[in-house]
PAZAPA-4460 file (N, C-alpha, C; in steps of 0.05 Angstrom, whole numbers, plus 32768, in hexadecimal, padded with zeros to 4 digits):
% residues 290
    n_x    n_y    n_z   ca_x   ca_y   ca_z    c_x    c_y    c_z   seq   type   mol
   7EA4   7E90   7FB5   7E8D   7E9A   7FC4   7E8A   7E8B   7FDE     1      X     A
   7E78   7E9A   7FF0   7E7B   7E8D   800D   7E63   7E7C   8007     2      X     A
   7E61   7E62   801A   7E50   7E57   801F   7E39   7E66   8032     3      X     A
   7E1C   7E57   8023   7DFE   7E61   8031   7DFB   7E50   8050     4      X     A
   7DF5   7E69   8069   7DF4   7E55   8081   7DD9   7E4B   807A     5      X     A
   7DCF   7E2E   808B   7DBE   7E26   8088   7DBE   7E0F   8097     6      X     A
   7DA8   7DF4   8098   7DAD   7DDF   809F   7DA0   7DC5   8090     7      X     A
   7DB0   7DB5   8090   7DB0   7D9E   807B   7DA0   7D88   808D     8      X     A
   7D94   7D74   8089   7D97   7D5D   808B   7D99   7D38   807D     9      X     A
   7DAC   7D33   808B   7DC2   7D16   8075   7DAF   7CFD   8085    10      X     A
   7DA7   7CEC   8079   7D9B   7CD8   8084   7DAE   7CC0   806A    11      X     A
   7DB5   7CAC   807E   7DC1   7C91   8070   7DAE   7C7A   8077    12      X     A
   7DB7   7C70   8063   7DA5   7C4D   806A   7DB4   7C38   8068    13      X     A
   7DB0   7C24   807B   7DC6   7C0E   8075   7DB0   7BFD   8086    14      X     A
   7DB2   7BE0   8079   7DA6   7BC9   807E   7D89   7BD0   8088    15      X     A
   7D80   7BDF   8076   7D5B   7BE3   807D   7D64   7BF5   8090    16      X     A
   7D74   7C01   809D   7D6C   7C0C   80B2   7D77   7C33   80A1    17      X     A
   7D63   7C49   80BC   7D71   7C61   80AE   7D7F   7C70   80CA    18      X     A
   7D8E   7C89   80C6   7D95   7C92   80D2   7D99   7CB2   80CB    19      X     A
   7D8B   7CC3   80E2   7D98   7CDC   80CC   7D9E   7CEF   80E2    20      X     A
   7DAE   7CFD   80D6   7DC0   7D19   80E7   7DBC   7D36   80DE    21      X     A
   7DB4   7D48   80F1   7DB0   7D67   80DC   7DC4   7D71   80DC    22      X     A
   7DCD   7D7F   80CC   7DE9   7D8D   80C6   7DEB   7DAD   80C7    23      X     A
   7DF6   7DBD   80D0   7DF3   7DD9   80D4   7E0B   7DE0   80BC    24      X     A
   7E03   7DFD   80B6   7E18   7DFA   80A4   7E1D   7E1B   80AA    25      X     A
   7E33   7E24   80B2   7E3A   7E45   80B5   7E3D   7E4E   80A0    26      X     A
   7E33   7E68   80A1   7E40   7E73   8088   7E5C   7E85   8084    27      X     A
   7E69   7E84   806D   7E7E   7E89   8065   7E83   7EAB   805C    28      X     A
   7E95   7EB6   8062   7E93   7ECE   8066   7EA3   7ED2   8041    29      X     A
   7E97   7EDE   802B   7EA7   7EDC   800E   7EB9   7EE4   800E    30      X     A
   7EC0   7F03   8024   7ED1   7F0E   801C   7EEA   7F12   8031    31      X     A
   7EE0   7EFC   8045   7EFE   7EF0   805B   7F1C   7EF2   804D    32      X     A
   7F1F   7EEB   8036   7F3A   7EEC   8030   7F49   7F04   8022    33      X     A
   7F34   7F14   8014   7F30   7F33   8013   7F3A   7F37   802C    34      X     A
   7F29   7F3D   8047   7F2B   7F48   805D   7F48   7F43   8066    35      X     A
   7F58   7F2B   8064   7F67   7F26   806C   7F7F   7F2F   805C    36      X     A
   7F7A   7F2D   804D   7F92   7F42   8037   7F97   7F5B   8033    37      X     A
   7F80   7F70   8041   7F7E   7F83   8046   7F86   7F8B   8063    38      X     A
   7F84   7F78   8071   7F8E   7F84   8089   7FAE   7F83   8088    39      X     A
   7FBC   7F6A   8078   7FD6   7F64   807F   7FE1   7F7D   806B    40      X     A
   7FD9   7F85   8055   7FEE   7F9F   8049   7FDD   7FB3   804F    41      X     A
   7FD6   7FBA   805F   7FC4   7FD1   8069   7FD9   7FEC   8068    42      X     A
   7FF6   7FE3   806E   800D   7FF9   8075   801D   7FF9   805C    43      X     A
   800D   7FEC   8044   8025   7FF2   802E   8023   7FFE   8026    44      X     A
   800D   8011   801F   8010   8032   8014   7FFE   8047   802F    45      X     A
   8014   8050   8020   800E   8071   803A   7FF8   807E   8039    46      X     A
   7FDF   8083   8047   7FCB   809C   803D   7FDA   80B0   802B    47      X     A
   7FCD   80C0   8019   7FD9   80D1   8011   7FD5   80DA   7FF1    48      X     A
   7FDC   80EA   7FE7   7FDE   80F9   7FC5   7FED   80F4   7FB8    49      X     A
   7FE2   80DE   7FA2   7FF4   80CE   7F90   7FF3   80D5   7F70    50      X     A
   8001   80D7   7F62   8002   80CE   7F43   8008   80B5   7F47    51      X     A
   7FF4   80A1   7F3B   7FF4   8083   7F35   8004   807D   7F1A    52      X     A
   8017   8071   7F13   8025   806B   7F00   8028   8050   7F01    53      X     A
   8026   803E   7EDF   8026   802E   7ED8   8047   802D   7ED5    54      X     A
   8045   8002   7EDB   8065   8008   7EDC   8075   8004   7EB9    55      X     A
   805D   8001   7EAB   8055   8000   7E8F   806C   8012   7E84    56      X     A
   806E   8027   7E85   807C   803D   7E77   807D   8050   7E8C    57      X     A
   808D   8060   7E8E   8097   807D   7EA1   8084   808E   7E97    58      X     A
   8079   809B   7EA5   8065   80BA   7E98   804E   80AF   7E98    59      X     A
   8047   809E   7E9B   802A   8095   7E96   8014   808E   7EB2    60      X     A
   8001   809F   7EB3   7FF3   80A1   7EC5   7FDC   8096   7ECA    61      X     A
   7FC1   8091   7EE2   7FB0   8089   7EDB   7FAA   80A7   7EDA    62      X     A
   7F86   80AB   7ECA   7F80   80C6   7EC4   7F63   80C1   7EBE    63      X     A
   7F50   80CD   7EC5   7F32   80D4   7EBD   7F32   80E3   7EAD    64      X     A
   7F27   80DF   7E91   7F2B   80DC   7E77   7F14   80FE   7E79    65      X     A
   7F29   810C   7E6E   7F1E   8124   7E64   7F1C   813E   7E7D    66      X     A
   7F2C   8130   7E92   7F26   813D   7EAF   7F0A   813E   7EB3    67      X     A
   7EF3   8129   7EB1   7ED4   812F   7EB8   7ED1   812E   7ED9    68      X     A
   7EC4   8138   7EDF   7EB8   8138   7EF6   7E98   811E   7EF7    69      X     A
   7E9A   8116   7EDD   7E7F   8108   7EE1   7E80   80EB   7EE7    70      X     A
   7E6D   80E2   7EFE   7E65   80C3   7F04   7E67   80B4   7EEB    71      X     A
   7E7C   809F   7EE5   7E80   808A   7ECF   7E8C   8095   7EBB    72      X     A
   7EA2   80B2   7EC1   7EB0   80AF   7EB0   7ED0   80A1   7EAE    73      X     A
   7ED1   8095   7E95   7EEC   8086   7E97   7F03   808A   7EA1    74      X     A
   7F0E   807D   7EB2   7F2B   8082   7EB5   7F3A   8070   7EAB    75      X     A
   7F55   8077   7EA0   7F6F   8067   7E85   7F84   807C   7E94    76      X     A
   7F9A   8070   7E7F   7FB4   807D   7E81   7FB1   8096   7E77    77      X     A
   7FBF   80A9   7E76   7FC5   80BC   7E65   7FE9   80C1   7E77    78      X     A
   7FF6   80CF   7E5D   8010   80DE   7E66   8008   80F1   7E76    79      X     A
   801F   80F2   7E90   801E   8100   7EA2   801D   8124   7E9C    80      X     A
   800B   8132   7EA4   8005   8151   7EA0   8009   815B   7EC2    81      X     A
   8006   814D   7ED6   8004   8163   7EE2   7FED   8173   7EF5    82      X     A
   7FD5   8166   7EE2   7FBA   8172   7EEB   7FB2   815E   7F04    83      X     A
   7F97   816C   7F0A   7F8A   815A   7F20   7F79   8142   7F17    84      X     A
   7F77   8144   7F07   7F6B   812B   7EF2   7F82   810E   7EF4    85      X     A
   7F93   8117   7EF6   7FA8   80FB   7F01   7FB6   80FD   7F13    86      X     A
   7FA0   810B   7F2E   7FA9   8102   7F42   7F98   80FC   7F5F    87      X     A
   7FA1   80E2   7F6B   7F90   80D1   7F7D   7F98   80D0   7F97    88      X     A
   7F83   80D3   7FA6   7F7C   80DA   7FC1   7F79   80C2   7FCB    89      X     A
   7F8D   80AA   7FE1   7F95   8096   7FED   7F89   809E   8005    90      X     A
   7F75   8088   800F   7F67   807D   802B   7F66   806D   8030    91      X     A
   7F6A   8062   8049   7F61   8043   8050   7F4B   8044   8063    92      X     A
   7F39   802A   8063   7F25   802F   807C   7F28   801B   808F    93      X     A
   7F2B   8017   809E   7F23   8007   80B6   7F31   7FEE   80B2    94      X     A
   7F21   7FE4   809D   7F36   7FC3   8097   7F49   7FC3   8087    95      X     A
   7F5D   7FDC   807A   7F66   7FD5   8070   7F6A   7FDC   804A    96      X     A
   7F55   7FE4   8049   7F50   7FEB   8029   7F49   7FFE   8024    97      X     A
   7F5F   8002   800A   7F66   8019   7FFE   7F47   802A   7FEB    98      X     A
   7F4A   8044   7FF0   7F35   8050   7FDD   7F4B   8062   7FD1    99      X     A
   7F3E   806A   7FB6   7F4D   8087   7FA3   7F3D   808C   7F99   100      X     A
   7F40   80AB   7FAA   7F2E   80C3   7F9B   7F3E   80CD   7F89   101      X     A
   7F33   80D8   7F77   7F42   80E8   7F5F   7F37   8105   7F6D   102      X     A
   7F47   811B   7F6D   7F50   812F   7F7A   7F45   8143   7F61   103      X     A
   7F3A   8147   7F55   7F2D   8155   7F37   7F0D   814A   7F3B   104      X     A
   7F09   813B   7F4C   7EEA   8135   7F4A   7EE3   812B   7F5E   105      X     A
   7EF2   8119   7F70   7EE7   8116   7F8E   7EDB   80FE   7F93   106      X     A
   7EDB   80E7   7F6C   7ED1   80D4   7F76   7EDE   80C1   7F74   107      X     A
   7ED6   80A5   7F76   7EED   8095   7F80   7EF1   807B   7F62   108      X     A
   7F05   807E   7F5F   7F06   8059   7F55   7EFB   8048   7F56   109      X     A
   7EEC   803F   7F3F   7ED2   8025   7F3E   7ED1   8019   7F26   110      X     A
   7ECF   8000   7F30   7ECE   7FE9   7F1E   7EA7   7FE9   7F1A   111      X     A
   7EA6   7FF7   7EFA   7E95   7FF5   7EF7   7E80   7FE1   7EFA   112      X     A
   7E69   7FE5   7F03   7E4B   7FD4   7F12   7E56   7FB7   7F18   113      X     A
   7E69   7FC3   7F2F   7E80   7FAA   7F41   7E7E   7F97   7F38   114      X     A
   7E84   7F8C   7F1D   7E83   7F73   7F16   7EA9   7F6B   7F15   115      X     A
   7EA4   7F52   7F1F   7EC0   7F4F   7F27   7EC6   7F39   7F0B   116      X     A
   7ECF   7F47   7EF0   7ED2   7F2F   7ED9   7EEA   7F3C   7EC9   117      X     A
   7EF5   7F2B   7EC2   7F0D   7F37   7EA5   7EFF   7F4A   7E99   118      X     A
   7F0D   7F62   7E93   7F04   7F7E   7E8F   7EF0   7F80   7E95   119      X     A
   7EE7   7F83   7EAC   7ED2   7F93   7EB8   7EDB   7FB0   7EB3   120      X     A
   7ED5   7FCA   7EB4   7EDA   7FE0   7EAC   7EE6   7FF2   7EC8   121      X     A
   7EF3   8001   7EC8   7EF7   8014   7EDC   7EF8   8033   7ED4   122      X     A
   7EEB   8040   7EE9   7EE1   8052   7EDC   7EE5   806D   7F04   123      X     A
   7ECE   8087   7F03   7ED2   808D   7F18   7EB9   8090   7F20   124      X     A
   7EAD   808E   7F39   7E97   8090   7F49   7E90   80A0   7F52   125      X     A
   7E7A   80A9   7F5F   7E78   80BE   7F7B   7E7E   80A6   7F9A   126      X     A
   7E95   80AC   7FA5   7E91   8095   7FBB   7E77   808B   7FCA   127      X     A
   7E80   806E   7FCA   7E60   8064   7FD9   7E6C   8048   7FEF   128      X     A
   7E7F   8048   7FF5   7E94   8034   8008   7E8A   8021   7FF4   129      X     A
   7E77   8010   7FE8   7E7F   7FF9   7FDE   7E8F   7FF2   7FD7   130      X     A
   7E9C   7FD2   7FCF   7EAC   7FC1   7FCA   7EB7   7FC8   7FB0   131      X     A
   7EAD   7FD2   7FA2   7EB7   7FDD   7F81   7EC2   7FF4   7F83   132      X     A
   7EC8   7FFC   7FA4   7EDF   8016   7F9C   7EED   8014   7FAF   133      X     A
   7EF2   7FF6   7FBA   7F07   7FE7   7FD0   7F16   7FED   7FBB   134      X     A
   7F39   7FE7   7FC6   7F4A   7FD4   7FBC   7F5D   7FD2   7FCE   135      X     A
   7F6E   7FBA   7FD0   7F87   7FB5   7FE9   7F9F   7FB8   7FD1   136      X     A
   7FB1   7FD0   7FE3   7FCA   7FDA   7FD2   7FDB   7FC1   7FDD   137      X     A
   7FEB   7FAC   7FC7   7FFD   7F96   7FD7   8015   7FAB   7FC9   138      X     A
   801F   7FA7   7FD9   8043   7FB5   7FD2   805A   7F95   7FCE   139      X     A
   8064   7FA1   7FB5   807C   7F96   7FB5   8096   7F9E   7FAC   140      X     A
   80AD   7FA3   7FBA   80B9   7FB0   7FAD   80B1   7FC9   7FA8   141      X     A
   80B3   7FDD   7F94   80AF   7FF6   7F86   8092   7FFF   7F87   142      X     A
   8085   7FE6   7F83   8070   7FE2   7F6C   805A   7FD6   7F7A   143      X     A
   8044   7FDF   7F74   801E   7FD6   7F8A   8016   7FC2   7F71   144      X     A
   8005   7FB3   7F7A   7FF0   7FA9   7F6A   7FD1   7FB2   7F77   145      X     A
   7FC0   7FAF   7F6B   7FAB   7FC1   7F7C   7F96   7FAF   7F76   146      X     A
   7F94   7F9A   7F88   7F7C   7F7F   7F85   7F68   7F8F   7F89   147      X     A
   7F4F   7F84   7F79   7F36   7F96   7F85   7F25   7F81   7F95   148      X     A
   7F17   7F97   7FA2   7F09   7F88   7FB7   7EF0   7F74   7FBA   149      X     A
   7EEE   7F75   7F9D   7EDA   7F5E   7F8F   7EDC   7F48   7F8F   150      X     A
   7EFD   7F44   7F8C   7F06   7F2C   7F8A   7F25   7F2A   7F89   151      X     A
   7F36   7F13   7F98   7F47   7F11   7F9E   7F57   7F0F   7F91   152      X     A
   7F46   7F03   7F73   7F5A   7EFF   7F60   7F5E   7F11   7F49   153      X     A
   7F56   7F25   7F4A   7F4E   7F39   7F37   7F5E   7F55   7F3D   154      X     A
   7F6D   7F64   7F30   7F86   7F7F   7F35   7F76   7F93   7F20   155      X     A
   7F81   7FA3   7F29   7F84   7FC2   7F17   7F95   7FB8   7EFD   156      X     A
   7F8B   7FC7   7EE4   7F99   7FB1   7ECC   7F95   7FCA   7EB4   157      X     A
   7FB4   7FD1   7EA5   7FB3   7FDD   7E8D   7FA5   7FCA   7E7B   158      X     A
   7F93   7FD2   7E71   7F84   7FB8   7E50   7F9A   7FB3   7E3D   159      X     A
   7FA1   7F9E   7E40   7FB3   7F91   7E1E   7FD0   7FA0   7E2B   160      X     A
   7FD3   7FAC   7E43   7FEC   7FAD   7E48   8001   7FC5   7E3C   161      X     A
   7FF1   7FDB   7E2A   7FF5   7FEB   7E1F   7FED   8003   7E26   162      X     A
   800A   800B   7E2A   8013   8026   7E37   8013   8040   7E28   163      X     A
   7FFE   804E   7E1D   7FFB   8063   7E09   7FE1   8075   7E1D   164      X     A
   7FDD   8084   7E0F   7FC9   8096   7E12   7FAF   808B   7E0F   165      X     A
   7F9B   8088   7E1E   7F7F   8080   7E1D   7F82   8067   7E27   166      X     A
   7F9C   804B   7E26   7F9F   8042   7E2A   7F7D   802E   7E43   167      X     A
   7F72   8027   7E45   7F54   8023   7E52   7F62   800F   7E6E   168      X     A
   7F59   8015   7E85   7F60   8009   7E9B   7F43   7FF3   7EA9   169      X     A
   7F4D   7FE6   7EB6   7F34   7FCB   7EBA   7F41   7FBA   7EC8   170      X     A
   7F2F   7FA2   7ED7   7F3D   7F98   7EE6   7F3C   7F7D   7ED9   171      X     A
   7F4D   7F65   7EE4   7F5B   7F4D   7ECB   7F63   7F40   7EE9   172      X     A
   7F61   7F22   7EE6   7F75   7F13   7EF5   7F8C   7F1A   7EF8   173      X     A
   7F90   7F1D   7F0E   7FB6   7F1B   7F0D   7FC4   7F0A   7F10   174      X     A
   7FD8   7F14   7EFB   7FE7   7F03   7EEB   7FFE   7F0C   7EF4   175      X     A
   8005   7F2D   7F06   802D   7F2F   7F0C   8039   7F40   7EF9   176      X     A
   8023   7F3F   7EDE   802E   7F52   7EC8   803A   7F72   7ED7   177      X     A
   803F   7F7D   7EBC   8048   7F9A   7EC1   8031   7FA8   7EBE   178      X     A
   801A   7F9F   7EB6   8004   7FB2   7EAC   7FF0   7FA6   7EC6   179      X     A
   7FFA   7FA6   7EDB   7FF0   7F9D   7EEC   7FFF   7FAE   7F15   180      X     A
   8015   7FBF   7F07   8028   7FC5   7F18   802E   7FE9   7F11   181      X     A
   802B   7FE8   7F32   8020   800E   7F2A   803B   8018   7F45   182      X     A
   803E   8031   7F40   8050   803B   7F4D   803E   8055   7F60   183      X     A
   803E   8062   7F6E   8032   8071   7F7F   8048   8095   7F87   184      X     A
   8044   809F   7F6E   805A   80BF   7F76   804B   80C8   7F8B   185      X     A
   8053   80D9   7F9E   8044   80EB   7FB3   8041   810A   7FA8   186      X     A
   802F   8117   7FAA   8036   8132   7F9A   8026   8144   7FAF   187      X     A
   802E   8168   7FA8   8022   816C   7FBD   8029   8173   7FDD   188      X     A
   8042   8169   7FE0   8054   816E   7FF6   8075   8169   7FF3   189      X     A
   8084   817A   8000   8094   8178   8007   80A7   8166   801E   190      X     A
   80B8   8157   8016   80B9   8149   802F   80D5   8152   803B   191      X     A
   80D3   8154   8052   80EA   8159   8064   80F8   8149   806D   192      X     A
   8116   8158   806F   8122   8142   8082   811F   8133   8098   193      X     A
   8128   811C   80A6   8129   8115   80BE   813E   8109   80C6   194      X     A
   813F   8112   80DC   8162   810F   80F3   8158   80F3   80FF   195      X     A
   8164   80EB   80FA   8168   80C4   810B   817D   80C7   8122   196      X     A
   817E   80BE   8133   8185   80BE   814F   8188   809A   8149   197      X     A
   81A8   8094   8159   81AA   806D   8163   81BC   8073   8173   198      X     A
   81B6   805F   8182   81C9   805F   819B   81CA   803F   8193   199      X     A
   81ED   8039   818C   81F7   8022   8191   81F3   800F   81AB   200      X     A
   81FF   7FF7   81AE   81F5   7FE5   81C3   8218   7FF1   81D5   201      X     A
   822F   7FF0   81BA   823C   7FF3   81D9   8249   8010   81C1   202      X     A
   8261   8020   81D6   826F   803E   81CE   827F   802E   81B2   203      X     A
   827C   8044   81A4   8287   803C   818C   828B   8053   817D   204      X     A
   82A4   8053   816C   82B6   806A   815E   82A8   8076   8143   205      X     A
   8295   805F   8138   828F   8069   811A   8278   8057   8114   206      X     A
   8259   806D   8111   8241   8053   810B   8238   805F   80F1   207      X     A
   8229   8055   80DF   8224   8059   80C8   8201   8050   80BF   208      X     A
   81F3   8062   80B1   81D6   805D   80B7   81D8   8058   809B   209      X     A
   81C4   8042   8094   81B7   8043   807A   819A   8042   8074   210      X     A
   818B   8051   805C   816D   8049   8061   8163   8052   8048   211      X     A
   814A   8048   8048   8134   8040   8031   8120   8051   803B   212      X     A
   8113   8064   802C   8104   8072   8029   80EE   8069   801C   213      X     A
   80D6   8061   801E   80C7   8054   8013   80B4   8065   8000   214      X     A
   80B2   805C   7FE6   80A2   8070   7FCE   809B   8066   7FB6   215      X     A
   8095   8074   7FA6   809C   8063   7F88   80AE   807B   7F75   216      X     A
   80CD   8072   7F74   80D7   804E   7F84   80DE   8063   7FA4   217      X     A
   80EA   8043   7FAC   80F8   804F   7FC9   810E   805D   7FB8   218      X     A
   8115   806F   7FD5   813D   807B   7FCF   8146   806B   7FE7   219      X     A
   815A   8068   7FDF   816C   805D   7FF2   818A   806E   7FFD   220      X     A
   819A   8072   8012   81AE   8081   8016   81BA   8076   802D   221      X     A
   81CB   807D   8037   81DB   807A   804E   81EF   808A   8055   222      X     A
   81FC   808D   8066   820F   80A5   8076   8217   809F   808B   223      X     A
   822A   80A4   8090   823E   80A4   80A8   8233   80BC   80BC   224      X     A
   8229   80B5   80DF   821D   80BE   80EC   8230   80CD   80FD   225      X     A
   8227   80E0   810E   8236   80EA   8116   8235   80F5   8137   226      X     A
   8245   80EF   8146   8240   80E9   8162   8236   8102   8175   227      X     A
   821E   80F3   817F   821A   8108   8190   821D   810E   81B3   228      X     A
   8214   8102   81BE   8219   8100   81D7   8205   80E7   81E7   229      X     A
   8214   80DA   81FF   81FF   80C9   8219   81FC   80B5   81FB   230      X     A
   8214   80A9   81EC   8219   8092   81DA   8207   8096   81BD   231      X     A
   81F6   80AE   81C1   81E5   80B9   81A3   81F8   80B7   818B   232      X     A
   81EF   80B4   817C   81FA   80B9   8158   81E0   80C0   8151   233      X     A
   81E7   80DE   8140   81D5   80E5   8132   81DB   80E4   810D   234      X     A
   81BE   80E8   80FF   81C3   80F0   80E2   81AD   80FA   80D8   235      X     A
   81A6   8108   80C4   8197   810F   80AF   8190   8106   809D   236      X     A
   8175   80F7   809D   816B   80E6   807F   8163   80EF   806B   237      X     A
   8167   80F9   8054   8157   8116   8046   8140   8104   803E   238      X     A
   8122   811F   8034   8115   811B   8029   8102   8102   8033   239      X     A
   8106   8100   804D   80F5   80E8   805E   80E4   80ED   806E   240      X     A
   80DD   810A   807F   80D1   810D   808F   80AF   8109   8094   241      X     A
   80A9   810A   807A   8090   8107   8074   807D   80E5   806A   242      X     A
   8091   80D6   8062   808D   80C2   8065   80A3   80AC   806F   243      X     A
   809D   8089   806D   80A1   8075   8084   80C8   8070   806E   244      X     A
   80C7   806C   8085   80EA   806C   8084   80F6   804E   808E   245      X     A
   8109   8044   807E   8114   8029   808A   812C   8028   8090   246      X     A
   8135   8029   80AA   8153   8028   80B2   8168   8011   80B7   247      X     A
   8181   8012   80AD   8196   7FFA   80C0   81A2   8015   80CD   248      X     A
   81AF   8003   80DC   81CA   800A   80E8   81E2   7FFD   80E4   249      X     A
   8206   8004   80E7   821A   7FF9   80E9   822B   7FFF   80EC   250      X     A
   8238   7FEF   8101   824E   7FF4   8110   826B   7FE2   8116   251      X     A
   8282   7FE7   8116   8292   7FCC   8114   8282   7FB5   8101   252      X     A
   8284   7FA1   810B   8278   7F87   80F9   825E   7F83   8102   253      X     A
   8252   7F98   8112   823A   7F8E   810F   821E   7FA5   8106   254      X     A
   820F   7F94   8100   81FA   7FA7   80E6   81DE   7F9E   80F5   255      X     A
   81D4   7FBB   8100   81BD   7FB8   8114   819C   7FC6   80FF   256      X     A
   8192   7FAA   80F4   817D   7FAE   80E2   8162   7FA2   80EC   257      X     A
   8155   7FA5   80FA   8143   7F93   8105   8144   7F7B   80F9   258      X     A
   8155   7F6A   80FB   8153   7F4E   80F7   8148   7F4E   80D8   259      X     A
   8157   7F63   80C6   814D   7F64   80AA   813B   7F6F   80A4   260      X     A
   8128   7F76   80B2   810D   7F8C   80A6   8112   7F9B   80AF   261      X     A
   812D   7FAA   80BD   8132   7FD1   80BC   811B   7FD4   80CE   262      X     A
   812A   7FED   80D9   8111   7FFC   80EB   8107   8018   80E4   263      X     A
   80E4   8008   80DA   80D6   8020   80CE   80D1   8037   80E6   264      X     A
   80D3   804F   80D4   80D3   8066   80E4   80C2   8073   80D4   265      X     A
   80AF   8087   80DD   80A5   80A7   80CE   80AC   80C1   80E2   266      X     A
   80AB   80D5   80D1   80B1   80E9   80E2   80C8   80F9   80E4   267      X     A
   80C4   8112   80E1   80DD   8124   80E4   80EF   8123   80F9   268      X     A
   80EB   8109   8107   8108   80F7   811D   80FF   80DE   812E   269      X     A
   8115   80CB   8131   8112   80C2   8134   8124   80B0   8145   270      X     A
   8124   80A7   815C   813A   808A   8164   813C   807D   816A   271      X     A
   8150   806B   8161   8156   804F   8164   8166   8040   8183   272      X     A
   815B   802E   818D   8174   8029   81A5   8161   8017   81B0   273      X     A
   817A   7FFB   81B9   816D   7FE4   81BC   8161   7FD3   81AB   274      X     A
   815D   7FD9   8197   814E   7FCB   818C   8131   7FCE   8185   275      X     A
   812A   7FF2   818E   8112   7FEE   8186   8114   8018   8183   276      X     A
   8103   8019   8175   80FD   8034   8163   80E7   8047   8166   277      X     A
   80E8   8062   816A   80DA   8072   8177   80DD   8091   816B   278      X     A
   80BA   8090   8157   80BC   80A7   8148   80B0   80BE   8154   279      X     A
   80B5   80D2   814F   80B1   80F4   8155   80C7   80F1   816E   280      X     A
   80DA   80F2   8175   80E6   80F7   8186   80F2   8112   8194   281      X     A
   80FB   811B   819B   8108   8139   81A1   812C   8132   819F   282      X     A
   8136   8146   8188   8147   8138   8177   8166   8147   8194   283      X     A
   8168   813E   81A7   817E   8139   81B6   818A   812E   81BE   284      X     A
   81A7   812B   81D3   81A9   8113   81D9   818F   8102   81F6   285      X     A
   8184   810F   8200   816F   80FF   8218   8158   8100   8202   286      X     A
   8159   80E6   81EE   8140   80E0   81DD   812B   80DF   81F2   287      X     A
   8116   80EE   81EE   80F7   80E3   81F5   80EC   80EE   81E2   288      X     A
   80CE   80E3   81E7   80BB   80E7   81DB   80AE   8108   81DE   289      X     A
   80A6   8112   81CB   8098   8129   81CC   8083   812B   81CF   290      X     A
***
């Protein structure tokens, strides 16, 4: 908790004599390190229409128990059906933090009467922006953990870790577990291709693209590009157009990856050259912007 502003005063004594100083004291903002954790993975999950899956077992969803539409009813696992009852509506606001609507009722994920404690309950709300229907998506790999915004130290959490039906969801310290690690399907759309455009640094006979599609899980692919004109190589990334895309490049012995973090792209095109990356493009050889 943050400290109360206010002002103190310390008086010492030494040899009969006194001395005293007033002390100001600022106050401490509680949820600074919240804020700051939310801003830095603000880009790890995409707005968007998710089936939430535990990384617990395959098929297993979060779900509002009985498809209710009513304030405080439970949400748990259930096996995946399909319905709108297990499936969640991704927003972020301003700083950073994630809301999910459930798409069968419109209200959001809440840590029941925001108490931030080992099994506190989660359940669904009518939205009200409070802090009990924050959460910052951290991505790792495949797989989110979904701190809530109560507290830093506290995740989205299967109870007892058991992956069945009714299974009861709540939030728990995190601990890294699996009952703590959720996967994010997109449903709801189709995603399209996108043509990647690179222009090498110097003419060259044969370049080759590789890339990560970011999801749960990523796909990954690569292909041999194919030349186009004014030093272009073009290719086709399937199934990327709609969301963020991570590219290398390679050519002879050398492998053009932004210095290891790939160059993120979205968009049905995109190109690379120089060293720096530029989405919606107009897919010819005189890349500009559209």
């Amino acid at each position: 908790a943050g400290s109360k502003a206010g002002k103190a005063t310390v008086t010492a004594t030494a040899g009969g004599k006194s001395a005293s100083v007033e002390v100001t004291v600022e106050a401490q903002d509680p949820y600074a390190e919240l804020d700051a954790l939310a801003k830095a993975h603000a880009s790890d999950l995409e707005d968007g229409t998710y089936a939430v899956s535990t990384a617990l077992k395959d098929g297993m969803v979060l779900d509002v128990a009985d498809g209710s539409r009513k304030d405080g009813a439970n949400v748990r696992l259930w096996s995946s059906n399909g319905t709108k009852a297990q499936r969640w509506t991704v927003s972020h606001d301003s700083k950073g933090y994630v809301t999910l609507r459930n798409v069968n009722s419109g209200k959001a994920l809440d840590v029941k009467d925001g108490k931030a404690a080992n099994g506190s309950n989660v359940q669904q709300y009518a939205p009200n922006s409070y802090r009990s229907q924050k959460w910052v998506a951290v991505r790792s790999g495949s797989v989110y953990k979904l701190v809530s915004a109560l507290s830093p130290s506290m995740a989205l959490d299967v109870k007892d870790g058991k992956a069945a039906n009714g299974s009861n969801v709540q939030i728990y310290t995190a601990n890294g577990y699996r009952s703590q690690q959720w996967t994010f399907g997109t449903v709801g759309q189709s995603l399209k291709s996108a043509t990647v455009w690179y222009r090498p640094s110097s003419a060259q006979s044969r370049v080759r693209v590789q890339w990560r599609v970011y999801g749960s899980p990523d796909t990954t692919g690569g292909v041999e590009m194919t030349q186009a004109c004014g030093g272009w190589w073009k290719a086709t990334v399937p199934s990327a157009g709609s969301t963020r895309v991570g590219l290398s490049f390679s050519y002879g012995s050398t492998t053009d990856d932004n210095g290891g973090k790939l160059y993120d792209v979205k968009g049905e095109s995109a190109a690379v050259s120089g060293g720096q990356a530029v989405t919606d493009v107009t897919p010819n050889c005189a890349v500009t912007n559209k």
